[in-house]
N, C-alpha and C positions, 0 to 999 in steps of 0.2 A: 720628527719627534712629535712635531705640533699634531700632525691626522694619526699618528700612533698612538696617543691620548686619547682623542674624540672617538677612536674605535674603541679604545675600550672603556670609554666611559658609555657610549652605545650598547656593549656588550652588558656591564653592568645593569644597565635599565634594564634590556631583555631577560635579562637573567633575576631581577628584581618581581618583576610585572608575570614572569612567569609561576603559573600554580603546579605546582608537585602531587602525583598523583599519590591517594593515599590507599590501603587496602582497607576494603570494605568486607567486613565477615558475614555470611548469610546460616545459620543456624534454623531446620528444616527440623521439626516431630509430625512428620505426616500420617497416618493411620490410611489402611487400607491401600496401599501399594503390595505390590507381589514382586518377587525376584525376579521376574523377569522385565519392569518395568524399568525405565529409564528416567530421571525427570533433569528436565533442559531450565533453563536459562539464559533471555535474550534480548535484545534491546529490544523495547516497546515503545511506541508513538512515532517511529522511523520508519521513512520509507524505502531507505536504503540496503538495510541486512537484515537478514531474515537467519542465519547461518546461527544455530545456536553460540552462546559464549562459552558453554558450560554443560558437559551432559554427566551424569553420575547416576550408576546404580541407587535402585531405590528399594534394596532390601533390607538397608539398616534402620537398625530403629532411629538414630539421628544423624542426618547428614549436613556436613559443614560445606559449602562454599565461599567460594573467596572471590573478588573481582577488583582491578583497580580505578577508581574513578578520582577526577579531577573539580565536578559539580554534582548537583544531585540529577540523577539519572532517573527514569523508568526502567523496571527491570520486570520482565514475565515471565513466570514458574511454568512451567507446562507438562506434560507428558510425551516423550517421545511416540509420534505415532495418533497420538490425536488431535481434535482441534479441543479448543478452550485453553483457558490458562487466569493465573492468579495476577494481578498489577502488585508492584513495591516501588515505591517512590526512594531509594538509598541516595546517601548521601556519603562525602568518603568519610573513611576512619570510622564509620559507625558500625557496631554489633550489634546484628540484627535477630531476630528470633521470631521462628513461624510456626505456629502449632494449629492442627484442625485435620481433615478426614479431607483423602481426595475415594470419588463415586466414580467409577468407567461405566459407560452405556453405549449401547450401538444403536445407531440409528441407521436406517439399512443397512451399508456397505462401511460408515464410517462410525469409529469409534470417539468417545469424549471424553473427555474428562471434565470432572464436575468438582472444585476446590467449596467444600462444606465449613460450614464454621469455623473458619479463619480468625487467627488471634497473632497481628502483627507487632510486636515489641520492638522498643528500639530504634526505628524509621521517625525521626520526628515532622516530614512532612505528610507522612501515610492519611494522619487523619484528613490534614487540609484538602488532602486528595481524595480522598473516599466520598468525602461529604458532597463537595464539588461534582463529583460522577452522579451521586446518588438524587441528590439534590436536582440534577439537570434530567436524568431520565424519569425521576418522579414524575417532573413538570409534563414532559412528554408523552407520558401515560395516561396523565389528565385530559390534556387537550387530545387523545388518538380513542379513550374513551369515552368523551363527550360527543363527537363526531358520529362515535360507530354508533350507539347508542341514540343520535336524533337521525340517522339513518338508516335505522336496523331491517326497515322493508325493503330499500331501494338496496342495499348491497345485497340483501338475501337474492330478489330475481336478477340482479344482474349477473352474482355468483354462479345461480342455477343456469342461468342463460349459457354462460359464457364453459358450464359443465356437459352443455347439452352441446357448444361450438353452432350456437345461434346467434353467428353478428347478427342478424338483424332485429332479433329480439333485442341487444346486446344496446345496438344504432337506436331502435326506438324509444328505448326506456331511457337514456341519454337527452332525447328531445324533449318528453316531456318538464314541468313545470319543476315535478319533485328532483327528476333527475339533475335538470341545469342548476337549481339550487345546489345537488349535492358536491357535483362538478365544482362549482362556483368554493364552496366550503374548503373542501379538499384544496385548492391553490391558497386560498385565507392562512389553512393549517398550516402547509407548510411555508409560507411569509411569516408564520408566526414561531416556526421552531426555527426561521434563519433568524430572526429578528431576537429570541432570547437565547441563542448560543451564541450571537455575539456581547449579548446584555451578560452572559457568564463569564465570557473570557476576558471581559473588561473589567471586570471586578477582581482580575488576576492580572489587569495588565505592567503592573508594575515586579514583578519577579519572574523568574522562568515557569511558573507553575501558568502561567497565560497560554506562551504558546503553545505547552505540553498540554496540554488541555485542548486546546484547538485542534490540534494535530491527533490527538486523542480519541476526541466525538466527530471531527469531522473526514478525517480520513486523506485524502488527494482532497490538495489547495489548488484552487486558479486565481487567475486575476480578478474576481471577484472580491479578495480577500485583503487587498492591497489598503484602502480606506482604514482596515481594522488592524494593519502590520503600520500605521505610521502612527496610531497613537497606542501603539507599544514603550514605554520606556526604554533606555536605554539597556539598563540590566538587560530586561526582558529579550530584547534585537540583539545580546550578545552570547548569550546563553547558545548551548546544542539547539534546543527548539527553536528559538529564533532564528538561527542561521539558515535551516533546513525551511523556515516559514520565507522567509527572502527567496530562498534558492526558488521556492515555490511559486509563489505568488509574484515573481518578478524575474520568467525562465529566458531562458540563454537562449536565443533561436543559434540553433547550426548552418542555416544555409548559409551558400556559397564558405563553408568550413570546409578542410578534407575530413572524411571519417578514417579513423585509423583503426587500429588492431583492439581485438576483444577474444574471450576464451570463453567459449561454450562446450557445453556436455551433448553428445549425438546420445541414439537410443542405445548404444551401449555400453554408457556412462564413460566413454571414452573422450578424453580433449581435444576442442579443435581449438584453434586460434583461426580466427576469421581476419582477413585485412583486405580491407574495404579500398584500401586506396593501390589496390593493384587486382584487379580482377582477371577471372581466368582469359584465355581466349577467344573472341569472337562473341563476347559480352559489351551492351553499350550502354547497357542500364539494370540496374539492381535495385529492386524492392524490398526494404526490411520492413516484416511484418510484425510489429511486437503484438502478441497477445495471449490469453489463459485459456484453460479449458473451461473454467467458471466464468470465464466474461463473454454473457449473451450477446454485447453487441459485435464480441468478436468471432464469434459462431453464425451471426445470422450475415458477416462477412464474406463467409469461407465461399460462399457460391458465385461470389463477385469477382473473389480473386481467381478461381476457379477459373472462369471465362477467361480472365486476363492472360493467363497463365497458357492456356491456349489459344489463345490468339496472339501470345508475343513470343511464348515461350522459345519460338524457332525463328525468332524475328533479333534474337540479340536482347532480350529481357532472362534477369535470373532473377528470381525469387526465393529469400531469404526467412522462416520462419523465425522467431526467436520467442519461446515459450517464459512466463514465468509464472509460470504453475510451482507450487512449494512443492508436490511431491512429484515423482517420477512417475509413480503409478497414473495417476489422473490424468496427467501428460499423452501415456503411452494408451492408456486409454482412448483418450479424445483422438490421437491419429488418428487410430483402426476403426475409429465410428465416422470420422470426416473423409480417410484415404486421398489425404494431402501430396499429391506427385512432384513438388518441390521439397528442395535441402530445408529440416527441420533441426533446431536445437534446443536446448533447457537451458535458461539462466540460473540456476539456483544458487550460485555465486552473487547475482545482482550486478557482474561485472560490468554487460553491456548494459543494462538498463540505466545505469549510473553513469557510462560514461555518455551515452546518448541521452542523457537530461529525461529520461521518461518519466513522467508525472503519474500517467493515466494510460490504461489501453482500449480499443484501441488505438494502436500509434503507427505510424510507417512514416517510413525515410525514403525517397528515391534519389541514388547517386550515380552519377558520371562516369563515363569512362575513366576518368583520371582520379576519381576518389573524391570530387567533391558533394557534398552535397545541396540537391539542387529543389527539393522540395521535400514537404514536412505534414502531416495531420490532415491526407486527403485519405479519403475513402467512399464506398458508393459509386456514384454516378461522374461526382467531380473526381474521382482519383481514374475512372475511368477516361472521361474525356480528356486529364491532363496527359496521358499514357499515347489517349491517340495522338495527337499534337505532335508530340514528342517523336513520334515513329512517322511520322509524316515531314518531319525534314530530311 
């Protein structure tokens, strides 16, 4: 009877200490949408899901969404189909109201969308949020225009140089007196925009709008970041953004972990389920390759894995792509220009990149015959040499 109590007076606490989620209404008068358009709704400041919450015809004159949340969230208006999107700061149980003109433009190949005079009602941390963004890119603008502006000759011929694919013009104007000064400046700047983005989100460190913010203008955290996650408050370290700023700035290594099972999209959006910890036959080692079509330094990779790939490919090495490219098309794209001769997939789930802690790409894994994994975030020359090693016992 006595531990029959203690449970449910445990249970009462949980059941106390837990917040109820409430629903949150989003009220949409947009101007300049077409019936054919779509507009989404999705967590923002997360590295984690990318999968809209919400997608809805945008041919009515007003459109109501709904969402439930348990804190105040980041939430991104967008258009299906292009890049850009709106920020709302909701909170739950709040009725929200959004009126202003969305603009479509093409820029080559991709289309935008462009959120015109925005008038958010309703959100009562929108403002504190707007200001905080505005206020921070202001500053940035200052110090990127003072720069350009005390070096408007030295960037001009290093531009033309570098149009003409004149390293050496490129090397020498570098050496000169003006150039190492300007060299010199440029590392200043950007000490100067790490040093007042952390001067911002200290001024927020005490509510969730700190780490949201963080996460916000700085994108992928490392352990650089760790100094400015402990004079967080507590609020702040328990909120969504906090958690995800931990998860970040203080990551899980996997080796000697097994890797288990993941579901990924092949090029014809069809599922696989990948399991790592049983590999096909005659396999002793497996490279998972996380990376984009937009991330150069995972492009200026592909010629490295390339080599690998043929020199181990028939030695018991499998090579595992794992895309997370947001669209399909960009994706399918980048193969047919790279012509990657290893098993490729799309995470657009964010399944594996989640469970594999990825931060940043590039990223690779290399795992064991028996599914452990046995090394993590080599690339180049060292992902090369640890490859040889390996195939040498």
């Amino acid at each position: 009877m006595r531990y029959a109590n203690l449970l449910l007076m445990a249970l009462c606490l949980v059941a106390q200490t837990s917040v109820a989620k409430e629903k949150t209404r989003i009220s949409l008068a947009l101007k300049g949408l077409e019936s054919r358009d779509t507009i989404t709704l999705q967590w923002g400041a997360s590295n984690k899901s990318t999968r809209p919450l919400i997608m809805q015809r945008g041919a009515e004159k007003r459109i109501t969404m709904e969402v439930e949340l348990d804190e105040p969230r980041l939430l991104v208006l967008g258009v299906k189909g292009c890049q850009g999107g709106y920020d709302i700061v909701a909170s739950p149980g709040e009725d929200i109201s959004v009126l202003g003109r969305v603009k479509q433009t093409m820029t080559g190949k991709q289309r935008e969308a462009h959120f015109r005079k925005i008038r958010v009602e309703g959100a009562r941390h929108q403002t504190e949020y707007v200001q905080a963004i505005c206020q921070y890119h202001a500053h940035l603008d200052s110090m990127d225009t003072k720069l350009y502006n005390e070096y408007r000759d030295v960037r001009k011929l290093i531009k033309r140089a570098k149009d003409n694919n004149d390293e050496q013009a490129i090397a020498q104007m570098y050496q000169t007196l003006h150039g190492e000064s300007y060299v010199n400046h440029v590392i200043e700047n950007y000490d100067e925009r790490q040093s007042y983005l952390r001067q911002t989100i200290l001024a927020y460190k005490d509510s969730f709008m700190g780490p949201l913010l963080l996460l916000r203008l700085a994108g992928r955290l490392d352990e650089s970041y760790r100094t400015l996650y402990t004079q967080m408050s507590e609020t702040a370290r328990q909120s969504t953004y906090g958690r995800e700023m931990q998860e970040e700035v203080f990551p899980t290594t996997l080796i000697r972990k097994k890797a288990g099972l993941v579901t990924v999209a092949d090029s014809t959006d069809t599922p696989h389920t990948l399991n790592f910890a049983s590999n096909p036959s005659g396999v002793r080692y497996t490279l998972v390759d996380f990376w984009a079509s937009w991330c150069e330094p995972c492009r200026k990779e592909v010629p490295n894995i390339k080599r690998i790939f043929e020199k181990y490919g028939k030695k018991g090495l499998r090579i595992v792509g794992i895309s997370a490219d947001h669209k399909e098309a960009d994706w399918m794209e980048c193969l047919n220009e790279e012509e990657l001769p290893w098993e490729n997939y799309l995470d657009i789930e964010r399944q594996a990149i989640e469970q594999f802690h990825v931060q940043y790409i590039p990223h690779t894994f290399i795992i064991d015959s028996q599914g452990q994994i046995i090394a993590e975030k080599l690339r180049g020359k060292e992902l090369s040499d640890y490859l040889e090693n390996l195939f040498r016992q």
